[in-house]
Residue, then its C-alpha position, 0 to 999 in steps of 0.5 A: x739667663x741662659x744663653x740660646x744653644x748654638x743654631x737654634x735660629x736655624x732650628x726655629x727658622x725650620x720649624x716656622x717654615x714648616x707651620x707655614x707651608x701647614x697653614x697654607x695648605x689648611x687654609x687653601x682647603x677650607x670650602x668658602x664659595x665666591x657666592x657666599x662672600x658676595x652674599x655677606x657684603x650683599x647682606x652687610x650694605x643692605x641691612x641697617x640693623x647688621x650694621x649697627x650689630x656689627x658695630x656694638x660687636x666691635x665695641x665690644x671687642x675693643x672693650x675686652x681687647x682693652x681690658x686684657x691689655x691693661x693686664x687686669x688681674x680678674x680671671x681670664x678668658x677659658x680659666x677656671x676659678x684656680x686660673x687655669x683652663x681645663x677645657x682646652x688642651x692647647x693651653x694646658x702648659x703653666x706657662x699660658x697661665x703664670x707668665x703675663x707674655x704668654x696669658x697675653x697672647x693667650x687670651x688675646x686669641x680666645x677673643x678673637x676666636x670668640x670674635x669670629x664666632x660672634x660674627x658668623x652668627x650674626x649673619x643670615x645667610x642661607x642655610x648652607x653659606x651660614x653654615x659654610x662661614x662658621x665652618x670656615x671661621x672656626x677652622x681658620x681660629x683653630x690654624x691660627x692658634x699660638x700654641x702651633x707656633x713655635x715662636x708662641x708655644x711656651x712648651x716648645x720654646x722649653x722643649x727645645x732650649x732644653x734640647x739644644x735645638x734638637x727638637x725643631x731639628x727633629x721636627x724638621x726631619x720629621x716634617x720633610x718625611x711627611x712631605x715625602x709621604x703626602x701625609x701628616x703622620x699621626x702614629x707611629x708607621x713602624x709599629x703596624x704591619x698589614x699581616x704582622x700585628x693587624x688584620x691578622x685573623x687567619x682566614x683564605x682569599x677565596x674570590x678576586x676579581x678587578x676590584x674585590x678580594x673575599x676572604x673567608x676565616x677560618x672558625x675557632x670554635x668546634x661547630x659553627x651557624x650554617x648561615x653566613x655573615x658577609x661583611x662589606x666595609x666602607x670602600x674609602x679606607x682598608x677593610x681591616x678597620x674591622x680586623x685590627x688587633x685580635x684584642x679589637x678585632x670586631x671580625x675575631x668576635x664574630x669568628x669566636x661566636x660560631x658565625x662563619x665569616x666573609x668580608x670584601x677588601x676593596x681594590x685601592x683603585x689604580x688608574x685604569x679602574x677610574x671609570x668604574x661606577x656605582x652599578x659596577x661596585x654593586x655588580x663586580x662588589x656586592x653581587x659577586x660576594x653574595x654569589x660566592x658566599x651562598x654557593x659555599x656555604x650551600x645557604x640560599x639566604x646570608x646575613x649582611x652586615x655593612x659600615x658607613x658607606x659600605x652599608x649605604x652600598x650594602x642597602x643599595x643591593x639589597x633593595x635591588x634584589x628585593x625589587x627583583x624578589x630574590x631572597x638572598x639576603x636574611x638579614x642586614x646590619x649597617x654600622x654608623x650608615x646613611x640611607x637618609x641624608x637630610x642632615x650630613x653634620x659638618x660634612x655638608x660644608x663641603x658638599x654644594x652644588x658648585x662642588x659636585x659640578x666641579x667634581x662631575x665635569x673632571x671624572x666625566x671621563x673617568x679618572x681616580x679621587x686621591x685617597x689623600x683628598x678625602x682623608x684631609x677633608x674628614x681630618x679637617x672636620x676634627x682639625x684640632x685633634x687630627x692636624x693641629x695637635x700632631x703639627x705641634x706634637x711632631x713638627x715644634x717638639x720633635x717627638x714622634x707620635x705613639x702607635x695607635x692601630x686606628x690612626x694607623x688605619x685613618x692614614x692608610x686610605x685608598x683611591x675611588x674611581x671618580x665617575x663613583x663619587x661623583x654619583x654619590x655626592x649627587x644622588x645621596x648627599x645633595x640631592x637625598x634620592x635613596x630615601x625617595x622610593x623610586x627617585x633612583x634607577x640601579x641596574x635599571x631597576x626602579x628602587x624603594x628601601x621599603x621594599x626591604x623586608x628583611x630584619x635589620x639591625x642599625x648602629x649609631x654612636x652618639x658623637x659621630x661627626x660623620x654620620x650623626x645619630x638622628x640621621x642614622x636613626x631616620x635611616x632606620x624608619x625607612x626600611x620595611x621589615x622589623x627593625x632594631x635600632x641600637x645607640x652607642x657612645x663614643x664616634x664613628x670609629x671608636x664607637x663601632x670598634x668598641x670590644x666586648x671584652x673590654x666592657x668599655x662605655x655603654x650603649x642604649x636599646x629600645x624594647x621591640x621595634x617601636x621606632x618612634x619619629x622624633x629620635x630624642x623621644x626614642x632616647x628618652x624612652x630607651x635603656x641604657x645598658x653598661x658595655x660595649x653593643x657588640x654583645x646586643x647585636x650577636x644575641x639578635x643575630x644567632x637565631x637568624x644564623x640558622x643551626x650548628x653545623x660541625x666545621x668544614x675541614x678546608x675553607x671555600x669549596x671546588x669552584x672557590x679555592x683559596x688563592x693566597x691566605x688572609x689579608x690578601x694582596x688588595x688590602x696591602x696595596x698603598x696610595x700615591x700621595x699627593x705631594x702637598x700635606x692636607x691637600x683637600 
């Protein structure tokens, strides 16, 4: 047998180490209230029938943890008929499966994941504690893995015997770079640049003030819609989700189709502009877009367009100026948004009145949300994929991960102002008030999402684990004008940024605008269609576009002159990382 190469014990020693501080900043996030463990041992004492559940639950345990020791020959836990098991990728190396150690270990885990999950629905708690305890138990599983353990990770152990110890060592470096950044890193950082290779389209910063850049583009084609598309993207990361590379760039699409484009890039939010608030991203956001765009374009009404939050902020203003009866706005898309926020998906473990309190007593005064906190938390929803996979991938085989421009986007996250997100947890994810017509006062004014009676046009995608599609789609019916709705595939971010050249997976209409109550009923009854959606909202938006008009020799106008050419300074701005890793 061969020996050990020389310091690898050291290496491991590193790589273990790394795991650790990994697994205690994880596990240190998850959102278990001291209310909801009272509330378990609470139901455990009073309930005889819990008791005797658990008990049999335990038998049962025992029974299969006994079977698996005995090492029985039958197939084991998650394998397929061939013994091996397609459904998880952690345990996709021969060895899970051939070596009698590692298949030990291996199914000894699934059972307890399986054991956890028994548990937590078991219980009757309330809907929020119940719901909290299964996050929290899966999430917990998954950390616990053996496959992000070095010394339980077949292909990490061959990796680096292989290497002599050079993969952990690697690992190590790249584990303490991270630490440095504040941020697992999930793509390879050098491959992107800002300017370089994404959020490239060729366009003018026309407009700036404190917390918004607006860019115009530049048109591509001979004659160009007098009507114009103001995009405004989610505040929480960068804008150029929208614009990555010209291949995926969902605003070259709509340059390319004649629509004479706009889109706000957010400020990531420096200390002295932690007290802005939600009227303020509406007044110095919004506002300040919609005036710049139609005196530029001469147009006295624009087409909107908003992804997930920026469309919740998007429908916000528009309810605003319709309360106002002013017609600025032609029409309104929103990508993968919420304005009804009865079911939140996984997100709503973390979002709790104890919570919300906690966040509105520390920004009362003001004060700036890490960009690093709100990314952990969504990257926890997905922790296998989005933590886990690159702890292995980076820290216990050493390999630096491959360039993806999404992910490079997903790590490029941007501050909010406090007193902000504290509204937004208040008003939209705890208390729903946006879809209560008059529940909310903006700017003073009483508003009512049926007053919205322009066209409007939603987006969902099927498997979006952060603005689920029933929920987009109950979204829909509160509106008050004609309106469309549109299902794609895929999740919230390779769902919308899904090229039409590309004629990659597929997406559901309905004929007209029949939204019926029941979402399923509506798949039911709609076609499905081959390709990407982007194609069926360009043929409903041109003929709200107004005429062909020939394009403009210089882009903004006397009062908007262009400041400095696209991407603009805002959107290069970094964060400053939290110095913990997953801190959340």
């Amino acid at each position: 047998m061969k020996s050990p190469p020389p310091g690898i014990d050291d290496a491991l020693q590193g790589a273990l180490n790394a795991l650790h501080s990994q697994l205690s900043q994880f596990v240190g996030s998850l959102p278990l209230r001291d209310s909801d463990i009272r509330e378990l041992a609470e139901e455990l004492a009073r309930s005889p029938q819990l008791q005797r559940n658990l008990t049999e639950l335990q038998e049962r345990y025992i029974a299969q943890w006994t079977h698996i020791m005995r090492g029985n020959d039958e197939a084991s836990i998650g394998d397929s008929d061939d013994g091996r098991d397609f459904s998880d990728r952690r345990f996709a190396a021969p060895e899970w499966h051939e070596i009698p150690w590692f298949k030990t270990i291996r199914n000894i885990y699934l059972l307890n994941s399986s054991y956890l999950e028994e548990f937590s629905e078991l219980l009757s708690l309330n809907a929020s504690g119940k719901n909290r305890l299964a996050f929290v138990c899966k999430q917990f599983a998954d950390a616990m893995s053996p496959a992000n353990n070095p010394a339980t990770n077949p292909q990490a152990l061959r990796q680096a015997f292989a290497s002599d110890g050079e993969s952990f060592i690697d690992g190590a470096q790249m584990f303490a770079a991270d630490v440095a950044r504040g941020q697992i890193s999930m793509t390879d950082q050098t491959a992107f640049e800002v300017g370089r290779n994404i959020a490239v389209t060729p366009g003018e910063v026309i407009f700036e003030n404190e917390l918004i850049q607006l860019i115009q583009y530049r048109a591509t084609t001979g004659r160009i819609y007098s009507r114009p598309l103001l995009i405004v993207p989610p505040f929480i990361n960068k804008y150029y989700i929208l614009d990555l590379q010209q291949s995926n760039s969902f605003v070259r699409y709509c340059v390319d189709q004649g629509m004479t484009t706009f889109i706000i890039s957010w400020r990531n939010i420096p200390d002295e502009l932690g007290h802005l608030t939600w009227d303020d991203y509406l007044d110095k956001g919004i506002f300040e877009a919609i005036r710049a765009v139609r005196k530029i374009s001469g147009m006295e009404s624009i087409n909107t367009l908003g992804f997930c939050v920026g469309g919740t902020l998007l429908a916000t203003a528009v309810s605003v100026l319709a309360a106002k009866e002013m017609d600025h706005v032609n029409s309104m898309t929103l990508l993968a948004s919420m304005l009804d926020f009865s079911d939140t998906g996984d997100i709503s473990v973390y979002v709790d009145e104890t919570y919300v309190e906690q966040v509105e007593r520390r920004y009362r005064a003001g004060g700036v949300v890490p960009g690093s906190q709100l990314s952990g938390s969504f990257s926890s929803l997905r922790a296998n994929e989005l933590v886990w996979f690159f702890v292995v991938n980076n820290y216990l085989l050493g390999k630096t991960p491959r360039a993806f421009d999404l992910l490079y986007w997903n790590s490029d996250a941007a501050n909010l102002p406090g007193p902000l997100y504290a509204y937004y947890l208040r008003n939209m994810y705890l208390e729903n008030k946006l879809r209560v017509p008059g529940a909310l006062q903006i700017k003073g004014q009483p508003i009512d999402l049926r007053a919205i009676k322009v066209p409007a046009l939603l987006v969902a995608t099927k498997e979006d684990h952060i603005v689920p599609w029933k929920t987009a789609y109950h979204s829909a019916t509160l509106l008050g004008g004609d309106t469309r709705f549109v299902l794609g595939a895929s999740g919230h971010v390779a769902g919308i940024i899904n090229p039409a050249s590309a004629h990659r997976r597929k997406h559901w209409i309905a004929s007209g605008n029949d939204l019926s109550p029941d979402p399923q009923r509506w798949l039911a009854s709609a076609q499905e269609k081959s390709g990407s959606w982007w194609t069926q909202w360009m043929r409903w938006l041109q003929p709200l576009a107004g005429k062909r008009v020939r394009v403009r020799k210089t882009l903004g106008n006397k009062h908007y002159v262009p400041l400095e050419p696209a991407p603009g300074r805002y959107v290069s701005e970094r964060i400053s990382l939290s110095e913990d890793i997953g801190n959340g």
